[in-house]
C-alpha positions in Angstrom: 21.1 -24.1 -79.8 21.4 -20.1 -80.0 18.7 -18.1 -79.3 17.6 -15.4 -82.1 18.8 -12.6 -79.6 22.5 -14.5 -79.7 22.5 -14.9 -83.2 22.1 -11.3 -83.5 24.7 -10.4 -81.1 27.2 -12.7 -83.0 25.9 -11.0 -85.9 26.6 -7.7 -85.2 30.5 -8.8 -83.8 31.5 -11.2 -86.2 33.0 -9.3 -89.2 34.8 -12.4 -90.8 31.6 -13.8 -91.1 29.9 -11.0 -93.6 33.5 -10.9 -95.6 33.0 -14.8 -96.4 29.0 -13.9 -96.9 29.9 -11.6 -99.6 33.5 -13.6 -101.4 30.8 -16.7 -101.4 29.6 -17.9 -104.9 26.8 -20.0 -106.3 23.6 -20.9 -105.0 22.2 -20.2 -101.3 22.4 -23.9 -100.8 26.0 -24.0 -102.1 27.1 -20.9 -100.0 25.4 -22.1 -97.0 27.1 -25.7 -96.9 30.7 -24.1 -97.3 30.1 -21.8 -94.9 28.9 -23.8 -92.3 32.4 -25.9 -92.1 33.5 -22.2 -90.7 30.8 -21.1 -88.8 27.4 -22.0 -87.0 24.7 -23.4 -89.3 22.1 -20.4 -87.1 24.4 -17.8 -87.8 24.7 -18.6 -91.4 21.2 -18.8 -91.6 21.0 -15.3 -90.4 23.6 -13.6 -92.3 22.4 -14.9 -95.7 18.7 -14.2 -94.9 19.7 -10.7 -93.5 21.6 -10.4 -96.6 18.8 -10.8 -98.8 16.7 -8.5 -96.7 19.3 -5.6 -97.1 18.7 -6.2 -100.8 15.2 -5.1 -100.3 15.1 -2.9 -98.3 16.0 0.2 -100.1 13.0 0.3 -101.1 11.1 1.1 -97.9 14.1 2.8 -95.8 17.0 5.2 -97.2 19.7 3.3 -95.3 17.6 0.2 -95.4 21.5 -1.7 -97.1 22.5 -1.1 -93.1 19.5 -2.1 -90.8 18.5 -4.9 -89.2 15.6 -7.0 -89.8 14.2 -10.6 -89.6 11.6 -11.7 -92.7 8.1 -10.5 -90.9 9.5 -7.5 -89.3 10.6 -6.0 -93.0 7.1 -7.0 -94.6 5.1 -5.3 -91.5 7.6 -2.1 -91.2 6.2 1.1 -92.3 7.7 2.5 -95.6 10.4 5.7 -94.2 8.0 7.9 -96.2 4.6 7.0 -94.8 6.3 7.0 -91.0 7.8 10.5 -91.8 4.5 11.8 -93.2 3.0 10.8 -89.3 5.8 11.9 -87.7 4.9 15.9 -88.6 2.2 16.0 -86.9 3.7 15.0 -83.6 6.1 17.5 -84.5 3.5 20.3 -84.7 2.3 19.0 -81.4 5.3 20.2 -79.7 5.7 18.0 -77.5 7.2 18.0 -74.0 6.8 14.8 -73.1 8.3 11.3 -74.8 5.9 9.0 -77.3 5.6 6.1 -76.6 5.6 3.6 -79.8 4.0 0.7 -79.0 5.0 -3.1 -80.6 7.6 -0.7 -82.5 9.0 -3.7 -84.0 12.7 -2.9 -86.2 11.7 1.1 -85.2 10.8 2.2 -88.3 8.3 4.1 -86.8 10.0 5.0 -83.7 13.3 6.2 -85.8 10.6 8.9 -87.6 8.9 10.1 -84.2 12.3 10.4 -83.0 12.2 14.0 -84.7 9.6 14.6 -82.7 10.2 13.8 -79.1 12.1 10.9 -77.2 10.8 7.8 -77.8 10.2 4.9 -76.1 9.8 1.9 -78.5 8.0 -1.3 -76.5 7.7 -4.5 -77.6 7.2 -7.8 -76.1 10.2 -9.2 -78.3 13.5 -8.7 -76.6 15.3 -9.6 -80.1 13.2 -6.4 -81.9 14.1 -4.6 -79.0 17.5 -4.9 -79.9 16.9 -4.4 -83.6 15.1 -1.2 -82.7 18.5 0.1 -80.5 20.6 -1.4 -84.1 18.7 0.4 -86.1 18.3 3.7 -84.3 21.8 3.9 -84.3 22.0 3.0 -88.4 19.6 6.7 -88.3 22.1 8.3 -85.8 19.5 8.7 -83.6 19.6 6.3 -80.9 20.1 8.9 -77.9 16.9 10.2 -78.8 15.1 6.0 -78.3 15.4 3.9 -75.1 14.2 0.4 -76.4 11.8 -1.5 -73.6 11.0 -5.0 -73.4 7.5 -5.6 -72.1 4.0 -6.5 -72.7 2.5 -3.6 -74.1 -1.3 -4.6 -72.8 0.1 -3.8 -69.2 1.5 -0.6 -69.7 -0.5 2.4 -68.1 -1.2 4.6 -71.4 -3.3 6.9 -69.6 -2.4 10.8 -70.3 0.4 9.7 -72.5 1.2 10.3 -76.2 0.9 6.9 -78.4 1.9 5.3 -81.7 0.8 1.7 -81.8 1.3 -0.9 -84.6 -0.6 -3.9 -83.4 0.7 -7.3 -84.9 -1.5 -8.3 -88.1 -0.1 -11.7 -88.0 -0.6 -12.6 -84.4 -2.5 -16.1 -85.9 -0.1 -16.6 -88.0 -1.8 -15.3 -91.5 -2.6 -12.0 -92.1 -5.6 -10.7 -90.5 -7.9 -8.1 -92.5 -10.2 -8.2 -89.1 -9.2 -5.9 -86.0 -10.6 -8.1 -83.6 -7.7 -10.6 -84.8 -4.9 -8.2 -84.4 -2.8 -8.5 -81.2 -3.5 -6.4 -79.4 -7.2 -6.7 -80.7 -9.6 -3.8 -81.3 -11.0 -3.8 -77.8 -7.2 -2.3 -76.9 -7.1 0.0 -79.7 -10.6 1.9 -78.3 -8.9 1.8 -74.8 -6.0 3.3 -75.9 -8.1 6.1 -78.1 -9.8 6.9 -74.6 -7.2 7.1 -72.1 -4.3 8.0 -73.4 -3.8 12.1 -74.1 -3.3 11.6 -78.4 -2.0 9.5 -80.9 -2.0 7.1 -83.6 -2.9 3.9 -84.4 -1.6 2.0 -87.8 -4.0 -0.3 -89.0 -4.6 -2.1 -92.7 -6.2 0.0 -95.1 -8.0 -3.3 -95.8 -9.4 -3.5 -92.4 -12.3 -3.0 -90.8 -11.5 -0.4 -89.2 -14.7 2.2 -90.2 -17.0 2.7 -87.3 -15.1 1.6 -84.9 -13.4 5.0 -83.3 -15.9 7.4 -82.4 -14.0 11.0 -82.0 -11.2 10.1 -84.2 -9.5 11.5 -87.8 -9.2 8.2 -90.4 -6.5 9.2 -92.8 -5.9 6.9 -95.7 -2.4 6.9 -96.7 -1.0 6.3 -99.8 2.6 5.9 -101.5 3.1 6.2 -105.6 -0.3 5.3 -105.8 -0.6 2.2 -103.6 -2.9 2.9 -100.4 -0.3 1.9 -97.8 -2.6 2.3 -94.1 -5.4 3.6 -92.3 -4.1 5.7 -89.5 -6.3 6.1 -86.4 -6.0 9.6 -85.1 -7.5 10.7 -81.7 -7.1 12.5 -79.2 -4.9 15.6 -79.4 -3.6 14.6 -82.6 -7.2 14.4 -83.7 -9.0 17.7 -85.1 -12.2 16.2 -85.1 -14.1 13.1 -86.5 -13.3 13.2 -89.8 -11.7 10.9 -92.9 -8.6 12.1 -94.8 -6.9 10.7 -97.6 -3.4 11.1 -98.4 -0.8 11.2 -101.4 2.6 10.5 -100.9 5.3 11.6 -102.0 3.4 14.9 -103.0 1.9 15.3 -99.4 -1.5 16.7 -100.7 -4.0 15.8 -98.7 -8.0 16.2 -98.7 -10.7 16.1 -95.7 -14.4 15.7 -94.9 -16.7 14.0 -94.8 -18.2 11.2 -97.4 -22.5 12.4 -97.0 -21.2 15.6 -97.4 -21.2 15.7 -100.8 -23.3 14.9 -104.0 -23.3 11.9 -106.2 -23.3 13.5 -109.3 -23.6 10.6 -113.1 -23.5 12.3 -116.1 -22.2 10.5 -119.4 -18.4 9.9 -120.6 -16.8 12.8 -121.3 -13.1 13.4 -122.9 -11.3 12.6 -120.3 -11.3 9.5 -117.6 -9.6 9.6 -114.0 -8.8 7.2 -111.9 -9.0 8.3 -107.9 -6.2 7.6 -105.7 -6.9 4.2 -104.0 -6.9 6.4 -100.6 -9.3 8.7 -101.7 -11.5 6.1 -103.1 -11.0 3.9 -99.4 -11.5 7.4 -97.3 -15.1 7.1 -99.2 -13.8 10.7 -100.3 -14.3 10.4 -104.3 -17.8 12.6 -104.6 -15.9 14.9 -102.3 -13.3 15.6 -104.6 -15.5 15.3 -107.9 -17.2 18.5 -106.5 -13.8 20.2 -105.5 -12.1 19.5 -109.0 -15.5 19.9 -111.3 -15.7 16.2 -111.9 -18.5 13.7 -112.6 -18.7 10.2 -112.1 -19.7 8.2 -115.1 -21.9 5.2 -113.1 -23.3 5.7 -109.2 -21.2 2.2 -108.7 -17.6 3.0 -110.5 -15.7 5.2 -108.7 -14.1 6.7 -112.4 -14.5 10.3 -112.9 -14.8 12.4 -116.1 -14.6 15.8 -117.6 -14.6 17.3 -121.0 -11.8 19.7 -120.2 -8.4 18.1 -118.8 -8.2 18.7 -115.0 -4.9 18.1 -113.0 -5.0 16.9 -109.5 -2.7 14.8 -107.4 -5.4 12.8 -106.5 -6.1 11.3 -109.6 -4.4 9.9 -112.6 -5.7 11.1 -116.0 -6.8 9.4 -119.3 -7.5 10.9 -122.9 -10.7 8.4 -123.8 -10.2 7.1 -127.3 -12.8 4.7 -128.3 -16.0 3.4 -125.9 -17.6 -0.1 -127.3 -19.6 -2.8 -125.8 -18.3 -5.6 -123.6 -18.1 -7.7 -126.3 -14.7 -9.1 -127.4 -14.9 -9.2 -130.8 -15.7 -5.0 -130.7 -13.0 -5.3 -127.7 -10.5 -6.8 -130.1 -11.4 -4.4 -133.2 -10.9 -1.5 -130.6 -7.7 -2.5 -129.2 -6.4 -3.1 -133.1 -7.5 0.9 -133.4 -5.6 2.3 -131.2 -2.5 0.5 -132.4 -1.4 -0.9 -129.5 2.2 -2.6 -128.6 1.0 -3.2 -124.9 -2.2 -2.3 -122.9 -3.1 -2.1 -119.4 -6.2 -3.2 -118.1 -8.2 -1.9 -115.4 -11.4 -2.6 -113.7 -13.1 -2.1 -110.6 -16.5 -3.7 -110.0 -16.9 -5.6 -113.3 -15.6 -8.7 -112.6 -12.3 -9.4 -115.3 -9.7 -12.1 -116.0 -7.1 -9.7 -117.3 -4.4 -12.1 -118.4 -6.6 -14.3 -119.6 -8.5 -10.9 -122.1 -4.5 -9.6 -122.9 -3.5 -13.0 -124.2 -6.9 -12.5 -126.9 -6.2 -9.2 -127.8 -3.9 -7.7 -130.7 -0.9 -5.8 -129.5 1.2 -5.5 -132.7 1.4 -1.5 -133.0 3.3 0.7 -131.6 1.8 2.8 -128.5 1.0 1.6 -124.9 -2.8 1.8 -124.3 -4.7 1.5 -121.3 -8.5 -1.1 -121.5 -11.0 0.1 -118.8 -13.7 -2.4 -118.4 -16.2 -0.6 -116.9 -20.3 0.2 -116.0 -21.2 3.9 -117.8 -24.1 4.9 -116.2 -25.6 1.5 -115.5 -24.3 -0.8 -118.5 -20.8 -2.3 -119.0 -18.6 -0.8 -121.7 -14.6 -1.3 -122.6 -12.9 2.3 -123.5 -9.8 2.3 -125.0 -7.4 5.1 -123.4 -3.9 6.3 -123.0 -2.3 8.4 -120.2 -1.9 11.7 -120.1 
């Protein structure tokens, strides 16, 4: 039985292989029964699953039609923008000495610090190893990564530059708790205190606050989805701070979340919605006060103004109509603002959106946005539309 790190090495030398992958018809099932009377049922395997994860790809890496992946390595990968955004600040570093990325996986990571310094990509998998040296190449970069196989929890990280990207999966599911990462949190605070600077990638779902005295939490996000919590510390750390982050604009905002006022005061003409990485930095009352905003309840993080304000961290809606939670004045609403489809958002007010969309009458001609929300202390549905 091959091994997965021969089924890649057949992989990458067996060009007959991916010209009968591609002439192949039908189903997967079909296409994998012919091609197994030509070739072995592991490779097969591979190349059609690799196939289908080149599909994908594109829309985390730029070249992501050419890497090389397995299923879990593509899912945990860092989008090429999120790793490019970390990757400048190593670069501002100026560093002199190599980074070492740590369980660096397929090297999405690695391939972005790469424009920073040489990198040396570990990981206790000797077949992502070899993706990593693969798909350094695929970037044109791989004299600037020397791939190592090795358990990482026996390196000496002491006075040396870090990226790590502990394993979320180690227990098989996803885990939302540091202490079930591998390695677990008590090797993430090790690493903060030894080595010279760094990062750490963790979920932006984790619970990661309180854990990393000294260190910069920056939230990052991508078109609007909050993407991870990067641990800074160290060198790479300008204090003990949180940050939240837009990409693709880049802008970026800093403090610290008592810093700033809660200020209520009623609906005005205008309803934003925060970036999710502002609003998991804790950051939102710290940007109301930067922008001129106000929230409309102390538990909604929904900000208002009566004159339109633009900021990258937030997405902007006209208010049309506000009415009670009550679907008969939900329904009459929704029929107002003549709507051909409607999006529905809420936050802390517990909603079954399908379930409200199927009861509601979308036979006009605009697309609406329903906000189910509490306005300073009682729960109200506004009828919107983007600006």
């Amino acid at each position: 039985m091959l091994t997965d790190v021969e089924v890649l090495s057949l992989l990458t030398n067996s060009p007959e292989l991916w010209t009968a992958v591609r002439e192949e018809a039908g189903t997967e099932l079909q296409r994998q029964q012919r091609l197994r009377k030509q070739f072995d049922p592991a490779l097969v395997r591979g190349a059609i699953e690799l196939e289908e994860l080149r599909r994908l790809a594109p829309a985390k890496f730029s070249r992501g039609d050419r890497m090389w992946f397995d299923r879990k390595g593509l899912e945990q990968a860092t989008p090429e923008a999120v790793s490019q955004h970390k990757a400048i600040r190593f670069r501002s570093a100026s560093l002199t000495e190599p980074v070492y990325d740590l369980c660096s996986g397929i090297g999405g990571d690695a391939i972005a610090l790469s424009a920073a310094a040489h990198v040396i990509g570990c990981d206790l998998s000797e077949v992502n190893s070899r993706r990593l040296e693969l798909n350094a190449a695929v970037y044109d970069v791989a004299d600037r990564i020397t791939a190592q196989t090795v358990d990482i929890t026996t390196l000496n990280v002491r006075d040396r530059v870090i990226h790590l990207d502990p394993d979320r999966r180690a227990q098989g599911g996803r885990s939302l708790r540091l202490e079930g990462y591998q390695p677990d949190l008590s090797f993430m605070q090790q690493i903060t205190r030894e080595a010279s600077g760094g990062a750490i990638k963790v979920s932006p779902a984790s619970n990661f606050g309180g854990k990393f005295s000294g260190c910069e939490i920056e939230l990052v996000s991508l078109n609007g989805e909050c993407k991870e919590a990067t641990i800074w510390f160290g060198s790479m750390a300008p204090g003990e701070l949180w940050r939240a982050t837009v990409l693709p604009s880049g802008a970026t905002l800093s403090g610290q979340p008592l810093d700033a006022e809660t200020i209520v005061q009623p609906l005005g003409t205008y309803l934003y919605d925060p970036d999710p990485a502002v609003v998991r930095a804790g950051l939102v009352d710290l940007l109301a006060a930067e922008i001129g905003l106000w929230r409309v309840d102390d538990a909604e993080e929904y900000l208002s103004s009566d004159k339109l304000v633009d900021s990258p961290f937030v997405r902007a809606f006209e208010v049309l109509e506000v009415v009670s939670n009550n679907p008969r004045e939900i329904r009459e609403a929704v029929r107002r603002a003549e709507c051909r489809s409607i999006e529905i958002k809420c936050r802390h007010v517990p909603t079954d959106a399908d379930a409200l969309r199927r009861k509601l009458p979308l036979d006009g001609d605009r697309e609406g946005v329903l906000f189910i929300a509490r306005l300073q202390g009682k729960t109200h549905a506004l009828t919107a539309r983007r600006v």
